[in-house]
VOKE-518611 format. One record per residue (C-alpha): x, y, z. Coordinates in steps of 0.001 Angstrom, whole numbers, plus 500000, padded with zeros to 6 digits. Layout:
XYZ ...
END
This chain:
722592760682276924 722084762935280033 723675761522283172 720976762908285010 718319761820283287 719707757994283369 719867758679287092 716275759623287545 715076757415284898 716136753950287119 713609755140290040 710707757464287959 708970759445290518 712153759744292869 712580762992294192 716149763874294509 718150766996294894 720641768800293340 723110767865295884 722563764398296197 722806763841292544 725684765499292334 727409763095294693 725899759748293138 727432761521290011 730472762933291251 730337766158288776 729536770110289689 726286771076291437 726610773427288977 726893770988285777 723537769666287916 721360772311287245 722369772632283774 721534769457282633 717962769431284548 716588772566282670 718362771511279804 716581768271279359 712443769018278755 711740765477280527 713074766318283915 710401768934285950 711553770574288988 709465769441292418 707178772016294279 707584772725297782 704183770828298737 705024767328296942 707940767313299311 706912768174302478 707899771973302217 706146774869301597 709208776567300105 708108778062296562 712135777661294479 713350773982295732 716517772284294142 714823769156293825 713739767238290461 711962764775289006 710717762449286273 706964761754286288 705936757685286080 704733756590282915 
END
């Protein structure tokens, strides 16, 4: 199963970032943002849900049932 999905799936609707999972993990940044576009159930966060108006954020999700 994806690490990162059993991360995001304890807390649905948890924003978190690419860098903060990495350290709950402890693997790659890298290894990161491989397994979040790998997995069709994790969607990456939009600059306005967040606070930001950025437009490319590092930040995913998984949307509450």
């Amino acid at each position: 199963m994806n690490s990162v999905f059993s991360l995001l799936n304890v807390n649905p609707g948890l924003k978190l970032s690419v860098r903060s999972m990495s350290k709950k993990l402890g693997i790659k940044k890298k290894e990161v943002f491989f397994l979040c576009f790998k997995d069709n159930r994790i969607r990456r966060v939009s600059g306005v849900e967040v606070g930001s108006n950025k437009y490319n954020m590092s930040v995913f999700t998984i949307d509450p049932r």
